[in-house]
C-alpha positions as CSV (number, residue, x, y, z in Angstrom):
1,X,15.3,-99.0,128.8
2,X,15.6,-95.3,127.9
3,X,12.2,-93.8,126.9
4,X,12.6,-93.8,122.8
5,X,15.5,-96.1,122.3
6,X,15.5,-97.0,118.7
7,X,18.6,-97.2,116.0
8,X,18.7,-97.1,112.5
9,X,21.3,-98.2,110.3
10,X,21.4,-96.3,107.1
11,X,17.7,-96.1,107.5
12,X,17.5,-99.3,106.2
13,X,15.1,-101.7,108.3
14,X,17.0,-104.4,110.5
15,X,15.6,-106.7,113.0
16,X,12.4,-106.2,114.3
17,X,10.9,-102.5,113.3
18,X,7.7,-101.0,113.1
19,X,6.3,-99.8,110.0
20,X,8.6,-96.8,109.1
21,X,11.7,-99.1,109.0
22,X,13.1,-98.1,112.2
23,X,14.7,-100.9,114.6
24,X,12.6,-101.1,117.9
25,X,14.8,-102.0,120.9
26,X,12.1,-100.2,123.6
27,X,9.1,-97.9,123.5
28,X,7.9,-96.6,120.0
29,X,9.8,-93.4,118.5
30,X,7.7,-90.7,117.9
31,X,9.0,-88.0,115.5
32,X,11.8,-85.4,116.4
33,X,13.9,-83.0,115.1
34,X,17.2,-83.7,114.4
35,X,20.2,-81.4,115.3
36,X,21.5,-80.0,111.7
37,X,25.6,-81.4,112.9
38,X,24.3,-84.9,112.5
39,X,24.9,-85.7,108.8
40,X,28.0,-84.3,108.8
41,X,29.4,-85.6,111.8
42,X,27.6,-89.5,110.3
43,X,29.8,-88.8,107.0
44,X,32.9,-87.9,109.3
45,X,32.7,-90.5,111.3
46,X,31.7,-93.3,108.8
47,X,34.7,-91.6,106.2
48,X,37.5,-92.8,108.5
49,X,35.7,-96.3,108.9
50,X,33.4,-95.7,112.2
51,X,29.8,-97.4,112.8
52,X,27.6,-95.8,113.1
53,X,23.9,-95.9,114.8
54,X,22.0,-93.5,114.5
55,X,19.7,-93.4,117.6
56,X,17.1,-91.6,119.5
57,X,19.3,-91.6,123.2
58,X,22.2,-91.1,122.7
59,X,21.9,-89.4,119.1
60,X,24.5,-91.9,117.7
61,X,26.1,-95.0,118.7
62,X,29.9,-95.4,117.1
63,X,32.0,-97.9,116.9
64,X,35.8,-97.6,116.0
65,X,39.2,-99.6,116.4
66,X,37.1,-102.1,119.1
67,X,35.6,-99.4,121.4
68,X,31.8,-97.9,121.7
69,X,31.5,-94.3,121.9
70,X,28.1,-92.4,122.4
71,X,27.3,-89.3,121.2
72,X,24.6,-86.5,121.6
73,X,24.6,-84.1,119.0
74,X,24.3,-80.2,119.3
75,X,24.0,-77.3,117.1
76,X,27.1,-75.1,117.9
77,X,24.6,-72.2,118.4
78,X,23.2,-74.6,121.2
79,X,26.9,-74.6,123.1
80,X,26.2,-71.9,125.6
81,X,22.3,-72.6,126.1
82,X,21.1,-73.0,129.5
83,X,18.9,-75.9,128.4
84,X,21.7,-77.6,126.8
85,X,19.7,-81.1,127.1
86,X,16.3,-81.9,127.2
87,X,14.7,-83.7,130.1
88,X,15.1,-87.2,128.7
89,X,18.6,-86.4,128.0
90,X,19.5,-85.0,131.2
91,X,17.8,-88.4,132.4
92,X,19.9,-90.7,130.4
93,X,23.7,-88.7,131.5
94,X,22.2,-88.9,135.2
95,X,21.5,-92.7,135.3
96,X,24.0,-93.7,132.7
97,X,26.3,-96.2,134.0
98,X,28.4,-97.1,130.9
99,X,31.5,-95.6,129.5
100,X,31.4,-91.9,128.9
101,X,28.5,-89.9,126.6
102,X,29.8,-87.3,124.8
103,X,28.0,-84.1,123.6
104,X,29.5,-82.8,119.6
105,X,28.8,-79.6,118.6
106,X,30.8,-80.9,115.2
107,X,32.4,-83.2,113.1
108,X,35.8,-82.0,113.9
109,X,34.8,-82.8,118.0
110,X,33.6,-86.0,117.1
111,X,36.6,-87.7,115.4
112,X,39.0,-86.0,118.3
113,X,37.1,-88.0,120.7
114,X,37.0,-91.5,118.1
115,X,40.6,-91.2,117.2
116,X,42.0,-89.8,121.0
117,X,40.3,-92.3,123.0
118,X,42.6,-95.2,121.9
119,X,42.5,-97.9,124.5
């Protein structure tokens, strides 16, 4: 397991969680920040009629139309940065051996992938 793998659905608690309501599927989650894309690329997603997970690593888990699409989302600001990924993400696309992660820089990018991907 990937160090701070936890989901949340809607924030509302699910399965097992610890006291803040977050679903515990590994270690425990210790506050972040949270790229300012997210919500808007949640809405996006979730407006054509996506699930969506919002997660520690990968930022968000999606489901659409019978496929599973993971997403880490940036800042656009952050699209030429050197240090694009922090060291747990850089971990996780390294030893990643699932279908493909995908880094958004909006909610535009997003849906492209959701909608293009089509089996």
């Amino acid at each position: 397991m990937f160090p701070g793998f936890v989901a949340r659905v809607d924030d509302t608690p699910r399965l097992a969680s610890d006291q803040a309501g977050r679903i515990l599927f590994g270690v425990p989650h210790y506050a972040r920040k949270r790229d300012l894309t997210e919500p808007a690329i949640v809405a996006a997603l979730r407006q054509i009629g996506a699930t969506v997970l919002i997660n520690e690593h990968p930022d968000l888990i999606v489901g659409f139309r019978g496929q599973t699409f993971l997403f880490e989302c940036k800042s656009p600001e952050k699209r030429n940065h050197k240090n694009l990924k922090t060291p747990s993400q850089v971990k996780l696309f390294e030893e990643w051996r699932g279908g493909p992660l995908h880094i958004v820089f909006s909610a535009a990018e997003a849906l492209a992938i959701v909608t293009k991907e089509r089996g």
